[in-house]
Structures are given as C-alpha cells and as structure tokens.
N, C-alpha and C positions, 0 to 999 in steps of 0.2 A: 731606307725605310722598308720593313720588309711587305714583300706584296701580297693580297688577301684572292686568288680566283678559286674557280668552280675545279675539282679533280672527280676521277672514276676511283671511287674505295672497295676493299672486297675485304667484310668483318669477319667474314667465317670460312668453312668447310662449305662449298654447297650452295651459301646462300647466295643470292644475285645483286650483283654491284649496287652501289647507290652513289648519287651529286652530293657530292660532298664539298664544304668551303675548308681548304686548303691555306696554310700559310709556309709562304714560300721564303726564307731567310735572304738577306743581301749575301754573294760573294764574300767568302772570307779567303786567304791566303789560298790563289790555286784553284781558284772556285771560277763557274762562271753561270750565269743567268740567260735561258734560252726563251727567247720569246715564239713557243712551240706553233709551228704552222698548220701541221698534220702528222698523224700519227697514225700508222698501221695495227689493224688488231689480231696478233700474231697467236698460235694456237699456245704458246707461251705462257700468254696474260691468262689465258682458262687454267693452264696447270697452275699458276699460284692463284687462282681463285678455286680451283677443287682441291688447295691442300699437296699437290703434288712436286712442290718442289722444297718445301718447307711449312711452318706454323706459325712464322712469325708476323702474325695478322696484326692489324688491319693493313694489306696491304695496297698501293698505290701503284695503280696499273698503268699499261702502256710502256712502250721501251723503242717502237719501231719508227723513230722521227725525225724530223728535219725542220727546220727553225732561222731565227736570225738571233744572235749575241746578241742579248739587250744590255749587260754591265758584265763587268770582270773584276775579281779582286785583287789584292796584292799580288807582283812575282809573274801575271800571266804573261807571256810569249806569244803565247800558240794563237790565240785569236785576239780579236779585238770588239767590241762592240761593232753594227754593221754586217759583220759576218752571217754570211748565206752557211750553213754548216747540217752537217746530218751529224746524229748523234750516234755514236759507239759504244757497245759495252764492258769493253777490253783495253782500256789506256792502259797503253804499257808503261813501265816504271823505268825504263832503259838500265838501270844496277843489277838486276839478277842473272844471275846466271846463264838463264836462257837468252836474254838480251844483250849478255856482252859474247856469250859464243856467236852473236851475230843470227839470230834467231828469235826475234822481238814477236814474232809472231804468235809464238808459244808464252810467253811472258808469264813469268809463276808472279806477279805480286801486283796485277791490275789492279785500279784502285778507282773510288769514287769521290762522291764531294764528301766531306767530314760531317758538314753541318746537315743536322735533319729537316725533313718539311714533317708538319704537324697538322692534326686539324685545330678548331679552334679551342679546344679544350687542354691542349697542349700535349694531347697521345702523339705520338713518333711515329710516323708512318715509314713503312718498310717499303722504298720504291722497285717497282719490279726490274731484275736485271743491272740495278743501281742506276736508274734513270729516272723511271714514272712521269710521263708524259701523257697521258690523258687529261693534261689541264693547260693553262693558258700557258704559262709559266712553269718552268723547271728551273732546278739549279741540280750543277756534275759540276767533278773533275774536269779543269779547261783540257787536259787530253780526251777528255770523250768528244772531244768536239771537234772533226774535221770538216776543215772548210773545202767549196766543191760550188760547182760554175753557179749560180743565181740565175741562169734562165735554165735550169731545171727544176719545174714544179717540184711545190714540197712534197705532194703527194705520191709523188715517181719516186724521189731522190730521195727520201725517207725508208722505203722496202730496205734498200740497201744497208741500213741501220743493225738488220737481225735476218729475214726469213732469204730472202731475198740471196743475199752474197753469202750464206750459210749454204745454199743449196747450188751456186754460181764456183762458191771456191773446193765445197765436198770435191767437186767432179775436179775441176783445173787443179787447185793447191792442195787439197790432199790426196786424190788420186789420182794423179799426173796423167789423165786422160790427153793424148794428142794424137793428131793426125791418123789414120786412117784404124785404130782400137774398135773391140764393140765396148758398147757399155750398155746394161739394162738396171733401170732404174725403180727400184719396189716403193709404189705409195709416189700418186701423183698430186699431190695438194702444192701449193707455193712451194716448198721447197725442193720436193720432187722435181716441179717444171722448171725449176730454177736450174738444176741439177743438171733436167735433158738442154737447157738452154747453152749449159756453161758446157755441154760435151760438143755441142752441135759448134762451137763458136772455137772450140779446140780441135776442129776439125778430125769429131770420128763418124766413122764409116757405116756405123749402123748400130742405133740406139733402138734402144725396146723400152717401151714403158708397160707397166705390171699396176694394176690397180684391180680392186672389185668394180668401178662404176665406171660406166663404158661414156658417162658425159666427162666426166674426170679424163679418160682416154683420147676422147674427139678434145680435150682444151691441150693433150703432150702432144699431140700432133702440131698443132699451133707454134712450139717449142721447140721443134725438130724431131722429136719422135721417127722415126722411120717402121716403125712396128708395134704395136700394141698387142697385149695378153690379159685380159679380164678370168683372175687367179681364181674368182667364185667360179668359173667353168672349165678351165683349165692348170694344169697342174704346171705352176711358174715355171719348177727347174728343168722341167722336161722342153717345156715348150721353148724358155732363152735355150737350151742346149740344141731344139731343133733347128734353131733359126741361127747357131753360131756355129755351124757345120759338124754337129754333135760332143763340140769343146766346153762349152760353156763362155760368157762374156770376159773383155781380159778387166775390165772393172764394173762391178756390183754394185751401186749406190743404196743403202738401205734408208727411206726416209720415212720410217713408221714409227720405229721403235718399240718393237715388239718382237719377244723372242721368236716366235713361231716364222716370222717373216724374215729376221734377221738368220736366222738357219736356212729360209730357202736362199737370201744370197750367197752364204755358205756353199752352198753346192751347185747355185747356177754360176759360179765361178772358173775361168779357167784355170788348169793348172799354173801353179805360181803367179795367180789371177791376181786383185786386191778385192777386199771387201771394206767400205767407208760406211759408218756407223754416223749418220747424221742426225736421224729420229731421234726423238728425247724420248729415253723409258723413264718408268718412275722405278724409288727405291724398291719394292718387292720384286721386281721383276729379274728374272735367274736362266740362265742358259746351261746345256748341258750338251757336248759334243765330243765323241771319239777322241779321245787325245791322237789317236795314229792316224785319223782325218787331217787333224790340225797340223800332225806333220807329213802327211802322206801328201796333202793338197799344195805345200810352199806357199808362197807367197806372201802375202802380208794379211792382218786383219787388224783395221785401222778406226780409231775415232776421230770425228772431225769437228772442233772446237770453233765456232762462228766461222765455218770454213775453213781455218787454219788461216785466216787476211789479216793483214795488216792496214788497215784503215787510213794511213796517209799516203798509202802506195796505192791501194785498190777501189778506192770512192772519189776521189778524181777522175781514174781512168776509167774505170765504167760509167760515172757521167760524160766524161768525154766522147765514148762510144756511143751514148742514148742519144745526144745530142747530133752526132753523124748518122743516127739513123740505122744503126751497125747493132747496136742491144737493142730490142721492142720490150724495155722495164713496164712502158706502160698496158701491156697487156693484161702485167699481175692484177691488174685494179677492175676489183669487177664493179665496185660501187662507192661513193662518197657520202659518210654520213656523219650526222650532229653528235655532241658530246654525249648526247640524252639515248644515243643508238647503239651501243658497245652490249650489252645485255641480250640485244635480238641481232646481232651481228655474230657472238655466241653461239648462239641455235642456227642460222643459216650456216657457219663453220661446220659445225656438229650434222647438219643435213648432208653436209657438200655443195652447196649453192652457190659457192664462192670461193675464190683463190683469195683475194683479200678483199676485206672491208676497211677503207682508211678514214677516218677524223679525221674534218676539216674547219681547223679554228678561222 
C-alpha cells in the first residue's frame, strides 16, 4: 500500500519550498523503500530550487541521507529490510563500459527507482539527484543503498551521501593527494573542508585553505588546514605560490565553482600540478584560458564526480574510521533541524553560518 508522508517541494524558479503530502509508491522490481532518518541540506538542493540544475519542477528536495530499508521489491540482493544504509546517488549498473574496464566508479548508466513519488494530485515529482529525501519516506534504486555500521548516527553517516565524501574523495580519489604534497583548497564550505580533511588524512605536508570569510577560515583549520588566505585581501595565486616555495601547490582543489576562482587554481598550481573541479557551476558559466598555459603548465585538469567513490567500497570505510575516532564527520554538523526548517537553513547557507544543517526525522 503505498505510503502517504510530509516532503520539501520547490514549484518554481526562486520561489521558497513548501510541506507538501507526498505519495510514496511500494517497491517494484529493484526498488527499495527507505524509512529516511536525516538528511543533510546540501548547497545542491538550492541549485534545483534556483533552477540551476534543470526545469523540471516541482521538484523534491533533499539527496544527502541515511535511513533504515523499510521494504524491497522483487530481484533485491543488495539490502534487506532492517538495513542501517546511507543513500547514494550513483548506483552503478556494472554492464557499461566503464564498469567492466574495472572502473565502476565512473559508471556511464547510473540509475534510479523507475517508479515516481507524486503529490497528491497525481503531478510527478522530480526527486533531487534521484533520491528526494526531505520526507519520511523515500523509494531508489536498491543500489543507491549502501549499508554501513548502525551506531553511526544518521545524521553523521548521511554527509557521506553527497557534500561530504565529494569533497573527502576530490582530494584522495581524484587527486591522488598523498604523503608529504601541498595542496591548497579554494572555497571552504563543507566540501572545501571536506577536501582539507581528506588531504590532511592522506597525509600532506601543508594544506592552505583560500576563502573570503575568515570564520569560514578558523572552521579549515579545524580540518587540518595548515595555512589560511582570505582571497578578499589577498591575491590567492601569489600567496599559495608564497607559501609553496614560489611553485605553486602540487594539488588545487577548486570547490566554488566559478570561473574566476577556478582560473586562480589554474595558476596556483604547480607545474605538472593537478587542478580538481569539484564546485558545481551552472550552465552559463564559460572559461577562457591560454591554450599554451594549458600546455605550457602539464599536468592534469580534472573534474570530480561525487568524488570519483564508489559507495560500497568508501562508506563503510569511512564509517569505520568515524567510529575509531580517526575521521571527526561529526564536526560538518553545525545544527539539527525539523522538516519545517530547510527554507531558513537556505539563508544561513547563503550567509555562511553553517557547514551543514541536517533534518532530523
């Protein structure tokens, strides 16, 4: 019988979420029914509420969460009802191409649940990132669903869903930051520090974090930061190039997503450096760089897709580590709030007041 709860809807451009009753179908074939704990409000859910990631309104917010399997449909393996599980946005399909070279991580043909959640009127809600977890209740893809230790709060073990291990794997798995590297990381919000977290824990030698807000600054330290540059007063690439013995960093984290910021990692880079594009631009946004830069400088210039993680290899193990006291996930959390709070959790994002704000069902 399908289930009737409360979701976060966003009907326009602009306009500001509204409670909405949500109907949630049963699992069909491959399906599975997440009875959602909490859920992180990732700067994500604002782009498909400003329109910036698409049009296909009304859409059902929330993606950053962790839950227990309340039912499964036909065919499922992977979890069972019971299941302590964070949810993913990238179940791989293991057939493509990129899955059989042994490289599931990239997977070209991810996929979600089939069946729609609607309101009650019967319109088709567009779930954000193919999940929508800002309600009691969700139904994915039983591969969005990896299971991962049950004395990890949901509200810790959820970051890892989205902002969280996007900013942990930029640095480790797609810019193979290790042992004694610099790395300076542009734009400190959750994924930023996530960034300086995952560099400091791959052991480099001296991370710089780059922001305009110097409270933003005092929270990378927190993260391992070893240096800080407030870019409103000083000039980024001069300043990582002062502090890297006038080289530049040998990895760039760019987590703003904007050109002007993604060109100073461009050139606070060292030679044959890497540059990791993890900030989300929107569609208008256009870069324009020297092509004899781009070959003059070597190296790589990279994007990083939810990190480049593989979800049943990398959310155990970083739970395992939270749980040794080895990762402080819990530090992302700067506050716990009701369903009715995603709207002014928004505006404190938009201020910088907070790394994350998580829904707490």
């Amino acid at each position: 019988m399908p289930y009737e709860v409360q979701g976060v809807v966003a009907r326009g451009k602009g306009q500001e979420v509204s409670l909405e009753t949500v109907i949630v179908p049963d699992p069909g074939p491959g399906e599975a029914v997440v009875d959602v704990q909490a859920c992180g409000v990732c700067h994500t859910d604002l782009h498909y509420r400003e329109g910036g990631i698409s049009d296909d309104y009304p859409f059902l917010l929330g993606h950053e969460a962790a839950g227990v399997v309340e039912a499964v449909g036909p065919g499922v393996t992977e979890v069972e009802p019971g299941d302590f599980v964070i949810l993913n946005w990238r179940a791989v399909c293991g057939q493509c191409r990129a899955c059989l070279r042994g490289r599931p991580w990239y997977c070209f043909a991810t996929h979600n649940a089939k069946q729609k959640m609607t309101l009650k009127d019967g319109t088709e809600l567009s779930p954000a990132l193919g999940i929508g977890a800002f309600l009691d209740k969700t139904i994915v893809a039983a591969g969005q669903c990896t299971k991962v230790s049950a004395e990890a709060p949901a509200q810790v073990a959820g970051l890892l869903g989205c902002g969280v291990m996007a900013g942990l794997g930029a640095a480790i798995n797609t810019g193979g930051v290790t042992r004694g590297d610099s790395v300076a990381v542009i734009g400190c919000g959750g994924v930023g520090d996530a960034a300086i977290l995952g560099s400091s824990l791959a052991g480099a030698a001296r991370i710089i974090a780059v922001d305009v807000d110097d409270r933003k600054l005092e929270w990378a330290k927190e993260f391992g930061a070893t240096h800080t540059v407030n870019s409103r007063e000083n000039d980024p690439v001069e300043a990582i190039r002062d502090l890297t013995g006038g080289n530049g960093a040998d990895v760039v984290v760019e987590a703003v997503g904007r050109p002007e910021t993604y060109e100073q990692a461009f050139y606070a880079r060292d030679l044959a450096g890497t540059v990791v594009l993890v900030g989300v631009p929107t569609p208008e946004m256009r870069i324009d760089l020297p092509l004899l830069d781009v070959f003059g400088r070597g190296g790589a210039l990279k994007s990083s897709w939810y990190g480049d993680c593989l979800p049943s290899r990398d959310f155990p193990m970083l739970i395992d580590l939270f749980l040794q006291n080895r990762l402080p996930l819990d530090k992302f959390v700067s506050e716990t709030i009701a369903l009715d709070g995603v709207e002014e959790a928004f505006a404190k994002m938009h201020r910088g007041e907070v790394l994350r704000s998580v829904v707490v069902f």
